[in-house]
C-alpha positions as CSV (number, residue, x, y, z in Angstrom):
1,X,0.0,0.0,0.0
2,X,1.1,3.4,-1.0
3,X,2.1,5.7,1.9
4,X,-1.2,7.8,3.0
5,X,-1.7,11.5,1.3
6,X,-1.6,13.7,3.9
7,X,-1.0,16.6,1.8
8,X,-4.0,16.2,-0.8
9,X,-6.2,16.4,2.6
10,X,-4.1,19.2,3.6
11,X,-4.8,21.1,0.5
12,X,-8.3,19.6,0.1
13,X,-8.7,21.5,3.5
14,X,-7.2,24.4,2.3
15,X,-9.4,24.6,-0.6
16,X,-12.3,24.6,1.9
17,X,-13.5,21.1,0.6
18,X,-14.8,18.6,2.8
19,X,-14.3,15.0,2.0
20,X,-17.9,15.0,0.8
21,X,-18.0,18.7,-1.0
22,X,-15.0,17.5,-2.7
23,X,-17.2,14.7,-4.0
24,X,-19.9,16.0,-5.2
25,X,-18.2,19.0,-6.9
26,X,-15.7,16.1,-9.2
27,X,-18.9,13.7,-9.3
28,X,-17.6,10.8,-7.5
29,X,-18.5,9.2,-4.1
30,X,-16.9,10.4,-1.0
31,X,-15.3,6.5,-0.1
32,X,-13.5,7.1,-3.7
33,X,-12.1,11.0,-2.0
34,X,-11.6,8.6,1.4
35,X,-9.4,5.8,-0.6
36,X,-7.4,8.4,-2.7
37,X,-6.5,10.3,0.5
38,X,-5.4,6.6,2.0
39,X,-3.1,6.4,-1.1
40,X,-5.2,3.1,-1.7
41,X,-6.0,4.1,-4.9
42,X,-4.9,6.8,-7.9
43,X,-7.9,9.3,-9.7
44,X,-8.7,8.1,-13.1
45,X,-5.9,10.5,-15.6
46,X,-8.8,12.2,-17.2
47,X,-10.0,13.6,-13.5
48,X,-7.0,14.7,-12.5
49,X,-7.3,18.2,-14.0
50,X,-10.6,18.7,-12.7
51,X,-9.2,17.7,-9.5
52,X,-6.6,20.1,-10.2
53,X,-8.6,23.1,-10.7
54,X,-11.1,22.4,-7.3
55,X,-7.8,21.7,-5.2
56,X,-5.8,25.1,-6.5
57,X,-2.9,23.9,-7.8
58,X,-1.2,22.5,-11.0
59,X,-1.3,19.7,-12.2
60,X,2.6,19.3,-11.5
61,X,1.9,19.9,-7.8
62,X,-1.4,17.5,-8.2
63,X,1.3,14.7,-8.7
64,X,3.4,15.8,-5.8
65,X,0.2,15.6,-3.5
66,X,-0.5,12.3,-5.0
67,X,2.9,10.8,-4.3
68,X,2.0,10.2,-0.8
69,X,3.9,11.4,2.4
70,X,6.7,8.8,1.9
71,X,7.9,9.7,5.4
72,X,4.8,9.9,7.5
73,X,6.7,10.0,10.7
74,X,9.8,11.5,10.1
75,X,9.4,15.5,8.1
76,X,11.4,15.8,5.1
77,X,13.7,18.7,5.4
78,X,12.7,20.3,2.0
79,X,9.0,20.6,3.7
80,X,10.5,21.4,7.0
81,X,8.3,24.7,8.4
82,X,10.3,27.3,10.0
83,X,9.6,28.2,13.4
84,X,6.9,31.0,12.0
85,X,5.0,28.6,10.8
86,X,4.9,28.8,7.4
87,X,4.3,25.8,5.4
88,X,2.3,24.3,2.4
89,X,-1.3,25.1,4.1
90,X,-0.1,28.9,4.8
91,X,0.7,28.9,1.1
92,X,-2.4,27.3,-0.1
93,X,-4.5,29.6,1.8
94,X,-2.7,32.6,0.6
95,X,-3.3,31.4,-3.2
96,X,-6.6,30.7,-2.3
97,X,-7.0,34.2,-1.5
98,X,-5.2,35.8,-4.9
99,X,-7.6,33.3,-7.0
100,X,-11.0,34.9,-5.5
101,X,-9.8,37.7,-5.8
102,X,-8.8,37.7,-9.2
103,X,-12.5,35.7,-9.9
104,X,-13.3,39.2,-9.3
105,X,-11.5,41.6,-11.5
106,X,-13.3,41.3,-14.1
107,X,-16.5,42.4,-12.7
108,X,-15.7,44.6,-9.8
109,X,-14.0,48.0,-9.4
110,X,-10.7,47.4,-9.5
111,X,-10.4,49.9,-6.6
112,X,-12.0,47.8,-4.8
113,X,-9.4,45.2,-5.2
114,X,-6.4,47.1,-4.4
115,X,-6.2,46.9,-0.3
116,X,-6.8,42.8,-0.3
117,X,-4.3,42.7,-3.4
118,X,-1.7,44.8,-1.7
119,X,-2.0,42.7,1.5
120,X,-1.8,39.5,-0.3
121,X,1.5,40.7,-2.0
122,X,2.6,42.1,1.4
123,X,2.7,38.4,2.8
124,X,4.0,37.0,0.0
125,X,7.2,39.6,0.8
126,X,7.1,38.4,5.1
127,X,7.5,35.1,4.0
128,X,10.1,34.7,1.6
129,X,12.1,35.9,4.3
130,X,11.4,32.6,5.8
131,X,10.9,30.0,3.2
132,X,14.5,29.3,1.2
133,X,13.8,26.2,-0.4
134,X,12.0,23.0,-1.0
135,X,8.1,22.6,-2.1
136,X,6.5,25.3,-0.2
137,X,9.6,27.7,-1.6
138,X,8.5,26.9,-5.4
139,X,4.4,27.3,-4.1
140,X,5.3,30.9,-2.5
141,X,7.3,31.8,-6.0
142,X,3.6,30.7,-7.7
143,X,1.3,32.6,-4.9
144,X,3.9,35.2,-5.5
145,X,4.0,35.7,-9.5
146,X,-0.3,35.5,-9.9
147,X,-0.5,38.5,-7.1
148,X,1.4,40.9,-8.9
149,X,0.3,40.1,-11.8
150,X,-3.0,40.8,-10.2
151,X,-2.0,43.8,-8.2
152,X,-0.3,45.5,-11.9
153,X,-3.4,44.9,-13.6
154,X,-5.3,46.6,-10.9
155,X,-2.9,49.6,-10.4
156,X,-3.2,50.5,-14.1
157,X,-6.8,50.1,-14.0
158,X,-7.9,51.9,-11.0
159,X,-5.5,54.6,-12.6
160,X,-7.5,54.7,-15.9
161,X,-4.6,53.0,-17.3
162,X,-2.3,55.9,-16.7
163,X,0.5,54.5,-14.2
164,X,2.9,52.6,-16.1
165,X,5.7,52.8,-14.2
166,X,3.6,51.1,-11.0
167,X,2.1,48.2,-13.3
168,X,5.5,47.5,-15.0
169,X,7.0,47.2,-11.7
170,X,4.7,44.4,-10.3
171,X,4.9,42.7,-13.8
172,X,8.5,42.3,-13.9
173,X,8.1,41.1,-10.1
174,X,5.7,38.3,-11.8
175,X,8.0,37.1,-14.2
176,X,11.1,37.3,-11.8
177,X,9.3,34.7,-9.7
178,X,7.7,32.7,-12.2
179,X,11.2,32.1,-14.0
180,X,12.4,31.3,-10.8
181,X,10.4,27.9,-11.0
182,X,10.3,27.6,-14.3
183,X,6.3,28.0,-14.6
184,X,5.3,29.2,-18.2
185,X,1.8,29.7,-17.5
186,X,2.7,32.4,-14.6
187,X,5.3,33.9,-16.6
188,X,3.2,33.9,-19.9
189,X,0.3,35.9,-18.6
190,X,2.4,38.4,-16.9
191,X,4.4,39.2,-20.3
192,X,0.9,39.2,-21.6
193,X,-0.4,41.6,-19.4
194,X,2.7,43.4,-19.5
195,X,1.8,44.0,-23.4
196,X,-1.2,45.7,-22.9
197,X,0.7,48.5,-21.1
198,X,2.6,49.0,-24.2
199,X,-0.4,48.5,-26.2
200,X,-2.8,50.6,-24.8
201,X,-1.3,52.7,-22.4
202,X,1.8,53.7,-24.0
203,X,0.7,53.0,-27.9
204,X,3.9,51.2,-28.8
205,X,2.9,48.7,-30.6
206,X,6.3,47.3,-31.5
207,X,7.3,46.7,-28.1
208,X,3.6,45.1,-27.7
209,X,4.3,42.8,-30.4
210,X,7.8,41.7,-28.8
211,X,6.0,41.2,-25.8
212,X,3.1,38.9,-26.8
213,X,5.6,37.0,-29.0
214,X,7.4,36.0,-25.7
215,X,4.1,35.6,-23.6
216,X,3.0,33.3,-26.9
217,X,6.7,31.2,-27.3
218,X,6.6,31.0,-23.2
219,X,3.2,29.2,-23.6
220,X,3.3,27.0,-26.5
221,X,3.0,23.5,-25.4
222,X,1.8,24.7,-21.9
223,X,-1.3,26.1,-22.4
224,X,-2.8,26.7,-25.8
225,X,-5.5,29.6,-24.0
226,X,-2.6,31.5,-23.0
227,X,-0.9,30.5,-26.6
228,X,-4.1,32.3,-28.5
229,X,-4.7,34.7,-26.6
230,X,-0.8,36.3,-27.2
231,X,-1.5,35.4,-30.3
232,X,-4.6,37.7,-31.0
233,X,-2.9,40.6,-29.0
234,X,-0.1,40.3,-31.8
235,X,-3.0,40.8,-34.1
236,X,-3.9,43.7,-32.6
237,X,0.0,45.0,-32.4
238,X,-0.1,44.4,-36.2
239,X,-2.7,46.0,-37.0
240,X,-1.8,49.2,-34.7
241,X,1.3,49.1,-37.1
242,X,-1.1,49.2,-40.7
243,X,0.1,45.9,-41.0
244,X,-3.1,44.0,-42.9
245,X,-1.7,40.8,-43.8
246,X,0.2,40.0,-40.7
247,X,-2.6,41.0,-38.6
248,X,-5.3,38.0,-40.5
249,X,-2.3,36.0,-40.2
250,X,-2.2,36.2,-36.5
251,X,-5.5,35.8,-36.2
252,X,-5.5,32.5,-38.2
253,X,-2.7,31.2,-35.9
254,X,-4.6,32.3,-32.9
255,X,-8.2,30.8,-34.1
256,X,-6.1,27.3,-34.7
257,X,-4.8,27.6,-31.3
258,X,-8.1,27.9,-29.9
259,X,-9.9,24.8,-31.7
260,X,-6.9,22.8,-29.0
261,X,-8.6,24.7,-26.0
262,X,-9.9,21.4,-23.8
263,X,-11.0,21.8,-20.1
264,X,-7.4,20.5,-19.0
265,X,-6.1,23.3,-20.1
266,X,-4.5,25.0,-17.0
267,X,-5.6,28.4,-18.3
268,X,-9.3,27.5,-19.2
269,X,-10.4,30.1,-16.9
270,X,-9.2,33.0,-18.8
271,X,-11.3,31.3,-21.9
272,X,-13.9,33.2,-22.9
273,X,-15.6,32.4,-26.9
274,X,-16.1,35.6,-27.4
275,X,-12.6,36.9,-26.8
276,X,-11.6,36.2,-30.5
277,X,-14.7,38.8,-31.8
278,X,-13.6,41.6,-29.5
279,X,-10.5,41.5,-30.4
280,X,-10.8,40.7,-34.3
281,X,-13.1,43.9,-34.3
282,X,-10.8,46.2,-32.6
283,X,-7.8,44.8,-35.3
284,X,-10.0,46.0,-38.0
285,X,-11.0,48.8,-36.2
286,X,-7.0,50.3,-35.6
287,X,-6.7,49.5,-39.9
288,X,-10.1,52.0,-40.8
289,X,-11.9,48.8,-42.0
290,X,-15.4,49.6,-40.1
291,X,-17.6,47.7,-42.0
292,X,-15.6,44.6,-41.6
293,X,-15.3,45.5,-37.7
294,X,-18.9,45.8,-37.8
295,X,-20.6,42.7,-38.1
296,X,-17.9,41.1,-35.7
297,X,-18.5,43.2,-32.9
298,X,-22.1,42.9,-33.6
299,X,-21.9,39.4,-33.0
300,X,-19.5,39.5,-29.9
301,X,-22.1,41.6,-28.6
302,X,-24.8,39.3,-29.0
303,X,-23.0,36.5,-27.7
304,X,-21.6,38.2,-24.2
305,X,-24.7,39.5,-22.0
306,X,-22.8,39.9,-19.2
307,X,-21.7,42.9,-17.1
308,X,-18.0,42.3,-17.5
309,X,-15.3,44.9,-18.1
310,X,-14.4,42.9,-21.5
311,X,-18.2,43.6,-22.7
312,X,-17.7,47.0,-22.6
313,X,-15.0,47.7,-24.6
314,X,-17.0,45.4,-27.3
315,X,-20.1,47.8,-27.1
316,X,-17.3,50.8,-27.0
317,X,-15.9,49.4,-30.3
318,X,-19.1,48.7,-31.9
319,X,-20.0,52.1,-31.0
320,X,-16.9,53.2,-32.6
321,X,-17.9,51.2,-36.1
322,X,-21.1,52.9,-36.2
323,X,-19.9,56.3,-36.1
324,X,-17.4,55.9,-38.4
325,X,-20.0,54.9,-41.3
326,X,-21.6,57.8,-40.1
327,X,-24.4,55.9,-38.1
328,X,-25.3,58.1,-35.5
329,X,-28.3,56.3,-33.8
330,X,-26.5,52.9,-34.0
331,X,-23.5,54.7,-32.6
332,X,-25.2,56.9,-29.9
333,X,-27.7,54.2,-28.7
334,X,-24.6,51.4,-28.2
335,X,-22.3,54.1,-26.9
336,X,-25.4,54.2,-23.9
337,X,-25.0,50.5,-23.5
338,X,-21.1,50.9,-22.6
339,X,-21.5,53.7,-20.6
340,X,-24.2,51.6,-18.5
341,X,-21.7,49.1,-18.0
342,X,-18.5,51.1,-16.8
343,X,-20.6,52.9,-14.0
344,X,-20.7,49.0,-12.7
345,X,-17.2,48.1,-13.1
346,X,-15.4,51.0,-13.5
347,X,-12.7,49.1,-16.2
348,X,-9.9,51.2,-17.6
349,X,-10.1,49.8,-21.2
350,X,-14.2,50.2,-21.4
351,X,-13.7,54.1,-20.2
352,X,-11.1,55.1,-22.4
353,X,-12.6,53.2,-25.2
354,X,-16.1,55.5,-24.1
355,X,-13.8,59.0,-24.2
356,X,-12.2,57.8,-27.6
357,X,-16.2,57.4,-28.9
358,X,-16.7,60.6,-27.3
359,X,-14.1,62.5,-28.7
360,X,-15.3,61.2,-32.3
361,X,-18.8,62.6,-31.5
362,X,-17.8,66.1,-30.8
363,X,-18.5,67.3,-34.5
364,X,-22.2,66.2,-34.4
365,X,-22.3,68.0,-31.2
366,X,-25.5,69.5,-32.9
367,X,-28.0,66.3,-32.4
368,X,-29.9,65.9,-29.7
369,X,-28.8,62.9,-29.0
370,X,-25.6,63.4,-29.5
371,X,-25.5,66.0,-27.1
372,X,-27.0,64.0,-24.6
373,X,-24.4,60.8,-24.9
374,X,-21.8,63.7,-24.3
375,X,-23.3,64.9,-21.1
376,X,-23.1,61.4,-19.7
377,X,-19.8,61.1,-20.8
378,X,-18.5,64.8,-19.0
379,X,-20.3,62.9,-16.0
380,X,-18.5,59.7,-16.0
381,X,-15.3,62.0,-16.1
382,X,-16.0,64.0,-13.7
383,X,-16.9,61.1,-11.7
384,X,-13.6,59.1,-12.9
């Protein structure tokens, strides 16, 4: 018999599963949870990402837990805790806490976010001053790469995508720690997220390119979410440069890599189907092709009904294609929608996607309702 897995309960526990939640949330019973967690018997390979994703971890460290405590009376001295305390639950829980709050960006101020961010990132720094090596060493590298990835994403958010310097900073910190342990997915969103800031905020698109084409090589094989969505941001860094047939041929690239999207994939939660239209649309957008943008947007539109920050830049866009084929109700009445939407959430890209729209209406200041989608939008930045 295999040595029992104290640390898949451990982290099981730390996930906030109880034998029997764990259970019902992969669809098995809880004796199969009981005999696993013995180290009687190993999860079927096609569960284990599932049991992955409810545990928190990869599926790297999935194996580790599965192993088994070889030395179930005697502590290894690579998972040794120091005499704070620190150890593989601490860790767990701290990750626990970057996840939700990250499950939350997307539809939350990201002001909101800052405080709980910052603390997270704050006890990431107190305790690699006490963890040197081993497991819990590579886990606090993880913990410590997704929260400042998180906490740039919110700085240059809450700023209205203004503070470069700030979200730079905490990006480079991600990809510090995620080379450190040699985790691509880690490193690969931070580079990605990293390119937006040269993308959008400082509007150099060459560096963007450079920048996705790392976050894309650092992927490949790892994650083919992560893979296409680089991909489609070097799209968009193409066509910021007037750059037609490299832009379709990024998009081509990053359509194949999305047909190999399965649930395994260790990034599925930044998958979203309509990802591809909102950012296909804005491509033709930045190379004056509006009536191609159109009828992608359009569709995008239909397809996401949600209140996410990513739903209003589509309904900014769209906005943006109407107006530039001179079609003002189209443009004003979506422009409405978008504007709805940022009051809730407060995303950098959806307001300065609105002011761009804005700016574009100012020479029909003379229609009424015109006039009226520029007063909301003197009121969303006076409020901003």
């Amino acid at each position: 018999m295999q040595a029992r897995r104290h640390g898949l309960a451990r982290q099981r526990k730390a996930a906030g599963y109880s034998q029997e939640e764990l259970a019902e949330r992969l669809g098995v019973e809880r004796s199969t949870v009981v005999r696993w967690e013995a180290g009687d018997t190993e999860p079927q390979p096609g569960l284990r990402p599932k049991i992955a994703r409810a545990l928190r971890v990869s599926l790297a460290q999935l194996d580790e837990l599965l192993a088994g405590d070889r030395d179930t009376d005697v502590e290894r001295p690579d998972d040794r805790q120091p005499p704070t305390g620190v150890g593989f639950v601490t860790v767990a829980q701290l990750r626990s806490d970057v996840q939700q709050l990250d499950e939350q960006y997307d539809h939350l101020p990201s002001a909101a976010l800052l405080a709980k961010a910052g603390q997270c990132l704050g006890q990431v720094a107190v305790l690699n001053g006490h963890v040197t090596r081993g497991r819990v060493r590579r886990d606090l590298c993880v913990v410590e790469a997704e929260a400042a990835t998180l906490m740039g994403q919110l700085v240059w958010d809450a700023s209205q995508r203004r503070d470069h310097t700030a979200a730079r900073g905490y990006f480079d910190q991600a990809i510090v720690a995620a080379r450190h342990v040699h985790d691509p997915i880690a490193e690969g969103f931070a580079l990605l997220r990293k390119s937006y800031v040269a993308l959008y905020g400082e509007r150099e698109p060459q560096e963007g390119l450079s920048l996705t084409e790392q976050a894309a090589h650092a992927t490949i094989g790892s994650s083919s979410v992560l893979a296409g969505l680089a991909t489609l941001h070097s799209a968009e860094a193409h066509a910021m440069l007037g750059r037609l047939r490299d832009c379709e041929q990024a998009l081509g690239r990053a359509e194949t890599f999305f047909t190999r999207v399965t649930r395994a994939d260790p990034a599925i939660d930044l998958f979203s189907p309509t990802q591809f239209g909102r950012l296909a649309g804005s491509c033709y957008l930045f190379l004056g092709k509006a009536e191609r943008a159109q009828p992608i947007l359009e569709d995008t539109a239909a397809s996401a009904r949600d209140r996410s920050k990513s739903r209003a830049i589509v309904l900014g866009n769209l906005a943006l294609a109407y107006l530039r084929q001179e079609k003002l109700d189209a443009a004003t009445s979506t422009l409405h929608q978008a504007i709805d939407l940022v009051q809730l959430n407060w995303g950098g890209g959806g307001l300065t996607v609105v002011f761009t729209a804005g700016r574009e209406l100012r020479r029909h200041r003379q229609v009424q309702e015109v006039r009226e989608v520029c007063d909301r939008l003197l009121g969303l930045m006076a409020a901003a």
